[in-house]
Structures are given as C-alpha cells and as structure tokens.
C-alpha positions, 0 to 999 in steps of 0.5 A, spaced: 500 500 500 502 507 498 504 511 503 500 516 503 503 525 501 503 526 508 505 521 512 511 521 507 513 529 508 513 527 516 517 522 514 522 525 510 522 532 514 523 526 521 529 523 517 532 529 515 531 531 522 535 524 525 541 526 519 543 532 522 542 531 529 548 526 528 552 531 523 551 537 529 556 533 532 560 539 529 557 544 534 560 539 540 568 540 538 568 547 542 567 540 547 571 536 544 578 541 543 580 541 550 581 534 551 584 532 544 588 538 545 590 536 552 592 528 549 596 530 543 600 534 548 601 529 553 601 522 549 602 524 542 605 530 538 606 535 537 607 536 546 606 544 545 600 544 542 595 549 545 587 549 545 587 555 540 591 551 534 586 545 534 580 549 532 584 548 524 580 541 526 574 546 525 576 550 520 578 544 516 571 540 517 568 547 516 572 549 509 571 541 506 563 541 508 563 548 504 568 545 499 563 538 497 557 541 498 557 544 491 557 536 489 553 533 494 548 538 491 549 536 483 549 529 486 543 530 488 540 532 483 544 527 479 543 520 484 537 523 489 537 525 496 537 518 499 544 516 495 547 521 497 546 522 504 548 515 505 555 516 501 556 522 505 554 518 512 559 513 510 565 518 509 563 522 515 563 516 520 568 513 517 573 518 519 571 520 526 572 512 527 579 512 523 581 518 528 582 514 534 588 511 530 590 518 528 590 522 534 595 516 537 600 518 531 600 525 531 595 532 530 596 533 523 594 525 521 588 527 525 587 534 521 585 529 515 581 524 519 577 529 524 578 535 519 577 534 512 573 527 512 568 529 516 568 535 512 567 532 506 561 527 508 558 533 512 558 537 505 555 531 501 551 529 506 548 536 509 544 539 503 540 532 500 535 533 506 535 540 506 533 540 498 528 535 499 524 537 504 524 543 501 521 538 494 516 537 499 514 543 502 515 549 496 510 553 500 514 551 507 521 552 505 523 556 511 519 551 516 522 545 512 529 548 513 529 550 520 526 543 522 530 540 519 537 545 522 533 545 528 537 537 529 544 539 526 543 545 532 541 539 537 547 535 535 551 539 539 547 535 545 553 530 544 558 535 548 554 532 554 555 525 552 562 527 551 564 529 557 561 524 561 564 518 558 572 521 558 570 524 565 565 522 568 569 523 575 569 530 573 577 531 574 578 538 573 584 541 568 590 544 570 591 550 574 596 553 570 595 551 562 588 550 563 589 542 561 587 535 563 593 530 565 590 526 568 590 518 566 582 516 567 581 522 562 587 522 557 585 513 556 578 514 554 579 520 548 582 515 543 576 510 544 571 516 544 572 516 536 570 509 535 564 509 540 560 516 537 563 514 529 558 507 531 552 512 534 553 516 527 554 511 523 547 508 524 543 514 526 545 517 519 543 511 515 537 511 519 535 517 516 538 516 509 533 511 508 527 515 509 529 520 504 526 520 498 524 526 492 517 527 491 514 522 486 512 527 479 506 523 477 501 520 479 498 524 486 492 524 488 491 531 488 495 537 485 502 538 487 503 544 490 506 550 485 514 552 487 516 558 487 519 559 480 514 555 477 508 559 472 502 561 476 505 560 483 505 567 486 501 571 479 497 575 485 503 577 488 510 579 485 513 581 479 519 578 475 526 580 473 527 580 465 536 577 464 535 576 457 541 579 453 538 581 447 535 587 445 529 591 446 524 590 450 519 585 449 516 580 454 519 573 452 525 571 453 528 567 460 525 572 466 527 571 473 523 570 479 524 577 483 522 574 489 525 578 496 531 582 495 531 581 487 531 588 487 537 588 489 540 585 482 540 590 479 536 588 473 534 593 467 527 591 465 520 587 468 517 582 463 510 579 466 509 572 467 517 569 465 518 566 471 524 560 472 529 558 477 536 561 477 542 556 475 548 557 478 552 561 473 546 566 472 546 566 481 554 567 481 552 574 476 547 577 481 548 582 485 544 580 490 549 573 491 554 577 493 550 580 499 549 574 502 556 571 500 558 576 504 553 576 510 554 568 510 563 570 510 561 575 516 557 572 521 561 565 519 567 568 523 564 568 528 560 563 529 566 559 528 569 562 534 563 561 539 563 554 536 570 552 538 572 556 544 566 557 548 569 552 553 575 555 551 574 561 555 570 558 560 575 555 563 579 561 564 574 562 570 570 556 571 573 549 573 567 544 573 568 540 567 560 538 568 557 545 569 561 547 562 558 540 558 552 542 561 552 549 557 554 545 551 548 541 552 543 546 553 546 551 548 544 545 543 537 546 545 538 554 544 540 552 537 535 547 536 531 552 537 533 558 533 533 554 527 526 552 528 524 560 530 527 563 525 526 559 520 517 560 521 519 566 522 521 567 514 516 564 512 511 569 516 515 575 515 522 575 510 528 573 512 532 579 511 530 581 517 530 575 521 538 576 518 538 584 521 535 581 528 540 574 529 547 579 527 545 584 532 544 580 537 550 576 535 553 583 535 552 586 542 552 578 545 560 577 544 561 585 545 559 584 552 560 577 553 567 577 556 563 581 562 561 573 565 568 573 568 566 577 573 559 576 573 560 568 574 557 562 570 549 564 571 551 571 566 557 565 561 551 560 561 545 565 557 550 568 553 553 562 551 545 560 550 543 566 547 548 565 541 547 558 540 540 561 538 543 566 533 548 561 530 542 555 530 538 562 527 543 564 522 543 558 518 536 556 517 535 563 514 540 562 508 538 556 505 531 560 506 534 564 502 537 561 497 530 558 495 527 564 495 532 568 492 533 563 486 528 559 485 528 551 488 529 547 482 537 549 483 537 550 490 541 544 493 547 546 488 546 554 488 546 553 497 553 549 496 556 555 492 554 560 498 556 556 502 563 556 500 562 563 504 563 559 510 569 555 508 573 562 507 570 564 513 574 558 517 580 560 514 581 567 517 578 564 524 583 558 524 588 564 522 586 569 527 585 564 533 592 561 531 596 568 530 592 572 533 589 570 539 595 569 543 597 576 542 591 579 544 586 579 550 581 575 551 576 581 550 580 583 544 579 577 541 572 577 542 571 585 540 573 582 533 569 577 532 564 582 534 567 586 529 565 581 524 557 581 526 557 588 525 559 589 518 554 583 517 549 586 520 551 593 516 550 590 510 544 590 511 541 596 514 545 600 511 552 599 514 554 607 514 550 610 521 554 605 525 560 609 525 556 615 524 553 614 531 559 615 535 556 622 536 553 618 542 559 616 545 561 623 547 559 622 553 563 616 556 570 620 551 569 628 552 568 630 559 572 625 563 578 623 558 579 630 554 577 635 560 583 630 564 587 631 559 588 638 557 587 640 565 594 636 566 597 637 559 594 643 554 590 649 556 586 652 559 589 649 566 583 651 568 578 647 563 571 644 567 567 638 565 561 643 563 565 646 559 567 641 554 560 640 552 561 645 547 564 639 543 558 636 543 554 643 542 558 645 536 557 638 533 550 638 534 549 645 531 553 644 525 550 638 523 544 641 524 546 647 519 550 642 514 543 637 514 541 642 509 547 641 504 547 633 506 540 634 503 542 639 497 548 634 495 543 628 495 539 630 491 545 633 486 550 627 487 546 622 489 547 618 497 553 615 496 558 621 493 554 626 499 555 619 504 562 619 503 564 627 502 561 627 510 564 620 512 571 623 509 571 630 513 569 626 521 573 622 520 578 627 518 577 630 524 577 626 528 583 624 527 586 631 527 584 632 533 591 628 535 594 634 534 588 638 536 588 637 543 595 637 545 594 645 542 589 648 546 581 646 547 578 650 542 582 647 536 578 640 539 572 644 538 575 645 531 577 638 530 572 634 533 566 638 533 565 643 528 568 638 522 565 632 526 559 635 525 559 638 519 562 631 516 556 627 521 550 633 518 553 630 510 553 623 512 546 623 516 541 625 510 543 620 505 542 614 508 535 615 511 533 619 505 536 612 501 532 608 505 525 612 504 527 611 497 526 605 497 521 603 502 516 609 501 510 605 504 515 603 512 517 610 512 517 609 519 520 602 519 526 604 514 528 610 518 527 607 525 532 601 522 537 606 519 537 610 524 537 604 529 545 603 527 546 611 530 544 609 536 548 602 536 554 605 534 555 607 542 555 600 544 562 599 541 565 604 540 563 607 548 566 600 550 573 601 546 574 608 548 575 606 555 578 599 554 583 603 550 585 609 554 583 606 562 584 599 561 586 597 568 580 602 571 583 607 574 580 611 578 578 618 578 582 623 583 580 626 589 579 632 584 574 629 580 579 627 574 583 622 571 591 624 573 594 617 571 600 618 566 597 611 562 590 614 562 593 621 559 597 619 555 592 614 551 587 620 550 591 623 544 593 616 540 584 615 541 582 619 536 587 617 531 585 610 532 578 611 531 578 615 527 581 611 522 575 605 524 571 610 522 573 612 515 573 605 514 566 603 516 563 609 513 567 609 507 565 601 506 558 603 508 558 608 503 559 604 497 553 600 499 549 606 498 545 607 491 538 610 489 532 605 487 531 605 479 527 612 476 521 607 474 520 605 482 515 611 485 519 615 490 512 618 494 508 612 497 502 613 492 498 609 495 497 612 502 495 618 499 490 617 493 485 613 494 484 608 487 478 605 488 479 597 487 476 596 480 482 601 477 488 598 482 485 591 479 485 593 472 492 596 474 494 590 475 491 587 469 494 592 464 500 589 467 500 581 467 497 582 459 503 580 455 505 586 451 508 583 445 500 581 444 496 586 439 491 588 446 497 588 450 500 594 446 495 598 446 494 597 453 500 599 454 500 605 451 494 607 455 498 605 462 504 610 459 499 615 459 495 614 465 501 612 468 504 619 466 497 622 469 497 620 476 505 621 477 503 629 475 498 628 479 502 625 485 507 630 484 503 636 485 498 633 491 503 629 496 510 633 496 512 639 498 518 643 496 522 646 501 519 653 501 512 651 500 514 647 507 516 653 510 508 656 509 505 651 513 504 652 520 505 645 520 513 646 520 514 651 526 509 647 530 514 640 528 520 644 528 518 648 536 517 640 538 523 637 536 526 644 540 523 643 547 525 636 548 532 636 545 535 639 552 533 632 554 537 628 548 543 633 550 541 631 558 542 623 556 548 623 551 553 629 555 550 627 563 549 621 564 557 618 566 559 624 570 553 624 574 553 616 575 561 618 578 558 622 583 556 615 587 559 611 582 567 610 581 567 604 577 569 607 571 569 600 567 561 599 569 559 607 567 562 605 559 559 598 559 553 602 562 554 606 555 553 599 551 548 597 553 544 603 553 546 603 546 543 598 545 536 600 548 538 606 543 538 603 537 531 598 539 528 605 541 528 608 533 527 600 530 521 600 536 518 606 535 519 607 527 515 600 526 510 603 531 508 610 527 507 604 521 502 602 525 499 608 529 501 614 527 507 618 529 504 623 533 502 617 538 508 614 538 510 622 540 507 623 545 507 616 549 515 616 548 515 624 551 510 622 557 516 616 559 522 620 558 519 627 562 517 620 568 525 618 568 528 625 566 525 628 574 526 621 578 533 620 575 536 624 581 533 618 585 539 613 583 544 616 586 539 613 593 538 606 590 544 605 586 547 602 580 542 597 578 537 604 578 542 608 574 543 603 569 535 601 568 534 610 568 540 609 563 538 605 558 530 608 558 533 614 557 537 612 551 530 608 548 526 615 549 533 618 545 533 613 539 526 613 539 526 622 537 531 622 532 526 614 529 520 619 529 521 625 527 524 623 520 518 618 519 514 625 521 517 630 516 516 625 510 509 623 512 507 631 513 510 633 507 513 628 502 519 624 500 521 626 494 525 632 497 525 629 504 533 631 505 532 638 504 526 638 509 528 634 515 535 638 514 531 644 514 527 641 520 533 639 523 536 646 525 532 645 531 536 640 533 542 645 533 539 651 536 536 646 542 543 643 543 547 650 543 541 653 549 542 646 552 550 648 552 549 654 555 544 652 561 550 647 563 555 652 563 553 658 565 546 656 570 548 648 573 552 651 578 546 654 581 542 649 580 546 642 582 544 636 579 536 635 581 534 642 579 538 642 572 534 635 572 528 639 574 529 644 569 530 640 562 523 635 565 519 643 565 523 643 557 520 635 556 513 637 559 512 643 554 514 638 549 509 633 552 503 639 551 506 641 544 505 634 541 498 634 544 496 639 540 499 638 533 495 636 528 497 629 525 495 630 518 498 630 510 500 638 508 499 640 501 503 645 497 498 651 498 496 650 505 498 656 509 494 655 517 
C-alpha cells in the first residue's frame, strides 16, 4: 500500500531531522578541543600544542563541508537525496572512527581524519535533506529548513555525552595551562572516536533511508506550485527580465524577483517569465554577493563561539560538568533558533530575521567577556543566547537561497554560498592561531564582534554605525579630554561643563550642514554626499591628535565643528536612501537606519575606555583622571578611531545607491485613494503580455495614465522646501523637536559624570554606555515600526510622557544605586533613539519624500539651536542649580514638549496650505 503525501513529508522532514542531529556533532568540538588538545600534548605530538591551534580541526571540517557541498548538491540532483546522504554518512563516520588511530600518531594525521573527512561527508551529506524537504514543502521552505537545522543545532547535545564518558569523575584541568593530565581522562579520548563514529554511523543511515524526492506523477491531488514555477505567486510579485538581447519585449528567460531581487540590479520587468536561477546566472547577481558576504561575516564568528566557548570558560570556571552542561543546553538554544527563525521567514522575510540574529550576535560577544566577573549564571545565557543566533543564522540562508533563486537549483546554488563559510574558517583558524595569543581575551572577542557588525551593516545600511559615535561623547569628552588638557594643554583651568561645547558645536553644525547633506543628495546622489561627510569626521577626528595637545578650542575645531559638519553630510543620505526605497515603512526604514546611530555607542563607548583606562583607574580626589597611562592614551584615541571610522563609513558608503527612476519615490498609495476596480485593472494592464496586439495598446494607455497620476502625485503629496516653510505645520514640528532636545543633550553629555558622583567604577559607567546603546538603537527600530502602525504623533507623545517620568526621578539613583542608574540609563537612551526614529518618519509623512533631505535638514536646525541653549544652561546656570534642579529644569523643557505634541495636528500638508 502507498504511503500516503503526508505521512511521507513527516517522514522525510523526521529523517532529515535524525541526519543532522548526528552531523551537529560539529557544534560539540568547542567540547571536544580541550581534551584532544590536552592528549596530543601529553601522549602524542606535537607536546606544545595549545587549545587555540586545534580549532584548524574546525576550520578544516568547516572549509571541506563548504568545499563538497557544491557536489553533494549536483549529486543530488544527479543520484537523489537518499544516495547521497548515505555516501556522505559513510565518509563522515568513517573518519571520526579512523581518528582514534590518528590522534595516537600525531595532530596533523588527525587534521585529515577529524578535519577534512568529516568535512567532506558533512558537505555531501548536509544539503540532500535540506533540498528535499524543501521538494516537499515549496510553500514551507523556511519551516522545512529550520526543522530540519533545528537537529544539526541539537547535535551539539553530544558535548554532554562527551564529557561524561572521558570524565565522568569530573577531574578538573590544570591550574596553570588550563589542561587535563590526568590518566582516567587522557585513556578514554582515543576510544571516544570509535564509540560516537558507531552512534553516527547508524543514526545517519537511519535517516538516509527515509529520504526520498517527491514522486512527479501520479498524486492524488495537485502538487503544490514552487516558487519559480508559472502561476505560483501571479497575485503577488513581479519578475526580473536577464535576457541579453535587445529591446524590450516580454519573452525571453525572466527571473523570479522574489525578496531582495531588487537588489540585482536588473534593467527591465517582463510579466509572467518566471524560472529558477542556475548557478552561473546566481554567481552574476548582485544580490549573491550580499549574502556571500553576510554568510563570510557572521561565519567568523560563529566559528569562534563554536570552538572556544569552553575555551574561555575555563579561564574562570573549573567544573568540567557545569561547562558540558552549557554545551548541552546551548544545543537546545540552537535547536531552537533554527526552528524560530526559520517560521519566522516564512511569516515575515528573512532579511530581517538576518538584521535581528547579527545584532544580537553583535552586542552578545561585545559584552560577553563581562561573565568573568559576573560568574557562570551571566557565561551560561550568553553562551545560550548565541547558540540561538548561530542555530538562527543558518536556517535563514538556505531560506534564502530558495527564495532568492528559485528551488529547482537550490541544493547546488546553497553549496556555492556556502563556500562563504569555508573562507570564513580560514581567517578564524588564522586569527585564533596568530592572533589570539597576542591579544586579550576581550580583544579577541571585540573582533569577532567586529565581524557581526559589518554583517549586520550590510544590511541596514552599514554607514550610521560609525556615524553614531556622536553618542559616545559622553563616556570620551568630559572625563578623558577635560583630564587631559587640565594636566597637559590649556586652559589649566578647563571644567567638565565646559567641554560640552564639543558636543554643542557638533550638534549645531550638523544641524546647519543637514541642509547641504540634503542639497548634495539630491545633486550627487547618497553615496558621493555619504562619503564627502564620512571623509571630513573622520578627518577630524583624527586631527584632533594634534588638536588637543594645542589648546581646547582647536578640539572644538577638530572634533566638533568638522565632526559635525562631516556627521550633518553623512546623516541625510542614508535615511533619505532608505525612504527611497521603502516609501510605504517610512517609519520602519528610518527607525532601522537610524537604529545603527544609536548602536554605534555600544562599541565604540566600550573601546574608548578599554583603550585609554584599561586597568580602571580611578578618578582623583579632584574629580579627574591624573594617571600618566590614562593621559597619555587620550591623544593616540582619536587617531585610532578615527581611522575605524573612515573605514566603516567609507565601506558603508559604497553600499549606498538610489532605487531605479521607474520605482515611485512618494508612497502613492497612502495618499490617493484608487478605488479597487482601477488598482485591479492596474494590475491587469500589467500581467497582459505586451508583445500581444491588446497588450500594446494597453500599454500605451498605462504610459499615459501612468504619466497622469505621477503629475498628479507630484503636485498633491510633496512639498518643496519653501512651500514647507508656509505651513504652520513646520514651526509647530520644528518648536517640538526644540523643547525636548535639552533632554537628548541631558542623556548623551550627563549621564557618566553624574553616575561618578556615587559611582567610581569607571569600567561599569562605559559598559553602562553599551548597553544603553543598545536600548538606543531598539528605541528608533521600536518606535519607527510603531508610527507604521499608529501614527507618529502617538508614538510622540507616549515616548515624551516616559522620558519627562525618568528625566525628574533620575536624581533618585544616586539613593538606590547602580542597578537604578543603569535601568534610568538605558530608558533614557530608548526615549533618545526613539526622537531622532520619529521625527524623520514625521517630516516625510507631513510633507513628502521626494525632497525629504532638504526638509528634515531644514527641520533639523532645531536640533542645533536646542543643543547650543542646552550648552549654555550647563555652563553658565548648573552651578546654581546642582544636579536635581538642572534635572528639574530640562523635565519643565520635556513637559512643554509633552503639551506641544498634544496639540499638533497629525495630518498630510499640501503645497498651498498656509494655517
């Protein structure tokens, strides 16, 4: 009797689920590295091996899985699933059992046994069940691929079953080197290969077995269309024409533009051609090479958590057990991410479930290094936070692949992407190898960090990370700068308060340079007007090298006059970019982009201090630094970071360009109101071939109502600079975001050197300034999505009724203490993220995209004004006032900006409106 469709899907989705738990075994080498090491050193060669250079086992295993996935796809579509996992399985297996003859010879015999055979039967094995399941469930293919990973994260459960059979005594390492010695232990290791290359070999056959391609005739009923195939998505989306012959007519070979296929670059649209991409059109789109480069980033990571996670554990903590026992829960945190994130594709797209998983990477091993001094609870949910991203990331890019490129190819378009993995091995292999034992361990894991955030760049428009070092002036300028031109510049007699006029200056100028950021975007486009500011900050920036040992006001020079006007350039053009291209998510587009603003604090605010006060020296008697180390880093910082600012932001200006001229810059839609009947003979205008007699008379007529509606659009919904200036919408607006800057200026410049106050810990108020970053990048993604969905005058008011709350209790902290601070901190920051999220959104909304950048720079003079009578106010007034009236006075600025949002009028101005 036949199986029935369904009970064959689960049977399919439940073997590939079995092969994958076996070849997630992977996952436990971070386990598994101690004590091979510590076997070679004592009973094999060489004896002078160290942890970190077997983590080459890894990245060989890693580099041979990328390497053979590519034929494990073409055998799969050659010989079928089944065959090929079982090929694979035999390698893979047969190499962790021919490990325990070559760990007894020497660590380069193992190199190819557990190296690069068990990367060659992981590569040929892994992409069978995944294609497969994907054959099964077309309309699923993020379910399928995370239920399928979610077993390739749970394999790591062997890390447990690892430790409790080499140690089951639970015998701790060595004091001094960090490895075991002791016989019981080192006498299990080889035998351990034998025993788990059995539990592999019979779980991977097993589920070889229940794998098989859906049958292509003779169903019961229809089977379910793919996405590359005719008729799958007519409803839905559109298609992207490769043919290289001339004209353009509607035949020809098109292409599936499903999500990110815009960022392909194609020149023309052809209705109803709808094909999967072959492997050579895929490595020709622009769109490959973004998740390349995503995949080769994040990779690098990843490797490192996965193989010195333990590693690093033991640095503090001596219980082996305990440390299995993270290994094992972090399997289930993998499991789990891939399970998640994979629904979450299906139901949102996976762009932005690639966004959220590099974030939280990011700011998780940023801060992780934090679990040596708060112990095992804070090591064993980072360590299980990123597990879940690792298990995330990699269902996310074979969903990727499948709805970037089509199905029909996936098994061997996913093997060559992979191959971003393989590279990605390498530099960590070499960096673990070279580097790691000349850096500190939170080197280390800032560079690692580094890598997550240039993946996470890639997609949000990278730029406003470096950008947001603006937020960083509070943990840099009054402590570090003041302390130095006191000792060694002039005036001697500089106060806290004064260098404000740093950030002041920068704040003004950049307000006044908005407008020309908007100008030159318009002219030259985002990406020449991005990299002309990214040029003139980080330039100052590092003339502030020479600035500072000169006098105090050539810094207000340097590093504020050219930071702001660079940061008032660079500023515009991404979010006036992104509104571009996302005209219907104004709110979200804004809020994301500008969310790497607020984020750019959480890794620049830490390394400013780990690089100038690394051993936390403490302020003096006199309220500043006055230890020569701490000084004599102040100078060398803006070269340093000034030089990782002009990468970054010239990096992130490359990724910059406008949509193509026949993508609508205003959102339409959301301002006229077409009946239904015209949007469906719209779209029937559309899916008429053209090539057809009616089809070219249709559309003639589409051109023309086409060229009616754009003039109308234009006339109704944009309003051009000067024509702005006529409403009373603007100055109601402008006069807003006046009143509650005082309270940005307040939370940026004042919230370290009123934490040092009651608080002398100069390592806790930087990694205040991280955290709170993070909440500050939350804030504009958290409330720009909410002006989508509400509108931005309710987010106005609910997120100024908050800050004006925690403005006039936050004296209150100094009787509660740290964790009080921290919290205040951090709301705080959510409020400022979301300021600078919803005034963007408000302007395009109030008076168009088309000339967004000059208006929202128009609009930004606010900011500038706000910022400079903030500066007097802190110079001249707060030694009368102490730190609860100064608190008192800016809570009277947010509470007038409470009344002011109340009362504005949330509404669409036209041109020749003047209230």
């Amino acid at each position: 009797m036949a199986i029935p469709p369904r009970v064959r899907t689960l049977l399919v989705l439940f073997g590939g689920f079995i092969v994958h738990f076996s070849l997630g075994t992977l996952f436990a080498y971070g386990n598994l590295a101690p004590y091979i090491a510590s076997y070679i050193r004592n009973a094999s060669h060489p004896h002078t091996i160290t942890t970190g250079t077997t983590s080459l086992l890894y990245s060989v295993a890693v580099v041979g899985q990328g390497l053979s996935m590519v034929l494990g796809g073409w055998l799969d579509r050659r010989i079928g699933p089944r065959l090929t996992t079982i090929a694979g399985s035999l390698i893979m297996s047969g190499g962790v059992m021919l490990s325990y003859f070559a760990i007894k010879l020497s660590f380069w015999f193992l190199l190819f046994t557990y190296g690069a055979m068990f990367g060659l039967g992981l590569g040929l094995a892994y992409v069978g069940p995944l294609a497969c399941a994907i054959r099964w469930l077309p309309r699923w293919k993020g379910f399928s691929n995370g239920l399928i990973l979610s077993g390739f994260g749970l394999g790591a459960v062997f890390a447990f079953l690892q430790t409790i059979y080499i140690n089951p005594h639970n015998y701790p390492p060595e004091e001094e080197e960090g490895y075991f010695t002791h016989p019981d232990v080192l006498s299990r290791i080889p035998s351990s290969f034998l025993v788990f290359g059995g539990v592999h070999l019979v779980t991977l056959m097993s589920g070889a077995l229940l794998l098989a391609n859906p049958p292509a005739k003779g169903r019961s009923r229809p089977r379910p269309l793919e996405d590359d195939e005719p008729g799958a998505h007519l409803s839905v989306s559109k298609e992207y024409n490769t043919s290289t012959s001339g004209g353009g007519g509607g035949g020809g070979g098109g292409l599936l533009e499903t999500e990110g296929q815009k960022m392909y670059g194609t020149s023309s649209w052809t209705p109803n051609v709808i094909t999967s991409l072959t492997p050579r059109q895929m490595v020709s789109t622009r769109g490959f090479c973004y998740l390349w480069l995503l995949l080769a980033c994040a990779g690098t990571a990843v490797t490192a958590v996965v193989t010195l996670y333990k590693y690093f554990g033991q640095r503090f903590i001596k219980d082996d057990h305990f440390l299995a026992t993270v290994g094992s829960t972090s399997a289930i945190c993998n499991s789990a991410g891939s399970l998640i994130l994979g629904a979450f594709a299906d139901k949102f797209n996976y762009k932005a479930g690639l966004v959220c998983m590099t974030a939280v990477m990011s700011a998780l091993l940023l801060t992780v290094y934090a679990s040596v001094v708060a112990g095992k609870g804070m090591f064993f949910v980072w360590v299980c936070g990123l597990f879940f991203c690792v298990g995330g990331l990699y269902a996310l890019f074979p969903t990727a692949t499948a709805r970037s490129f089509g199905s029909k190819y996936f098994a061997t378009n996913y093997g060559i992407l992979f191959t971003a993995n393989s590279l990605s091995a390498v530099l960590c292999a070499v960096i673990t190898s070279f580097v790691l034992p000349r850096l500190p361990w939170y080197g280390y894991l800032f560079l690692n960090s580094g890598f997550c955030l240039v993946a996470f760049a890639a997609a949000l428009l990278y730029r406003h990370r470096s950008l947001g070092t603006i937020y960083t002036y509070g943990n840099l300028s009054p402590p570090y700068i003041t302390s130095y031109i006191r000792n060694q510049s002039s005036p001697h007699d500089l106060r806290m308060e004064t260098t404000s006029l740093v950030y002041a200056s920068a704040i003004v100028i950049q307000g006044i340079s908005m407008f020309l950021g908007g100008w030159l975007d318009r002219k030259i486009g985002p990406r020449l007007a991005t990299m002309a500011g990214s040029l003139i900050m980080s330039g100052g920036v590092m003339l502030s090298f020479f600035a500072i040992k000169l006098s105090f006001w050539m810094l207000v020079f340097t590093y504020g006059v050219m930071f702001g006007l660079g940061l008032g350039i660079g500023y515009i053009g991404p979010l006036a970019c992104a509104v571009r291209w996302l005209p219907k998510w104004k709110g979200f587009a804004s809020g994301f982009v500008a969310s790497g603003f607020g984020l750019g604090a959480v890794l620049f605010t830490y390394m400013q201090t780990l690089y100038i006060n690394p051993l936390n020296h403490p302020l003096s008697d006199s309220g500043y630094f006055e230890h020569p180390d701490v000084l004599s880093k102040v100078p060398y910082s803006f070269l340093i970071f000034g030089g990782v600012y002009m990468a970054m932001q010239v990096l992130g200006s490359l990724l910059l360009t406008n949509p193509p001229a026949t993508m609508p810059e205003s959102d339409f839609e959301d301002q006229i109101t077409a009946a239904p009947q015209e949007r469906t003979d719209k779209n029937a205008i559309r899916s008429v071939n053209s090539e057809t007699p009616l089809g070219t008379h249709l559309k003639a007529i589409k051109e023309s109502t086409s060229s009616i509606l754009s003039s109308t659009q234009n006339r109704i919904t944009d309003l051009s600079p000067l024509q702005m200036l006529r409403t009373f919408g603007f100055y109601h607006l402008w006069l807003l975001f006046f009143l509650i800057v005082s309270a940005v200026f307040t939370t940026a410049t004042k919230y370290k050197l009123f934490g040092e106050v009651f608080i002398k810990d100069d390592h806790f108020l930087a990694a205040v300034g991280s955290v709170s970053a993070i909440f500050n990048s939350a804030g504009r993604i958290f409330w720009g999505v909410f002006a989508d969905k509400f509108t931005y005058k309710e987010g106005l008011v609910c997120l100024i009724a908050v800050m004006t709350t925690f403005v006039l209790t936050f004296y209150a902290t100094i009787m509660a203490g740290r964790v009080m601070f921290i919290v205040w901190v951090c709301v705080l920051f959510f409020c400022v993220g979301g300021i600078f999220s919803l005034f963007p959104t408000a302007a395009a909304r109030s008076f168009g995209s088309k000339h967004f950048g000059t208006n929202y720079g128009i609009l930004s003079t606010a900011n500038s004004l706000s910022t400079a009578v903030s500066a007097m106010i802190s110079m001249y007034l707060f030694d009368y006032l102490d730190w609860f009236g100064y608190f008192f006075l800016v809570s009277g600025f947010c509470l007038a900006a409470f009344v002011t949002a109340l009362l504005y009028r949330h509404k669409r101005y036209l041109p020749l409106e003047r209230e």
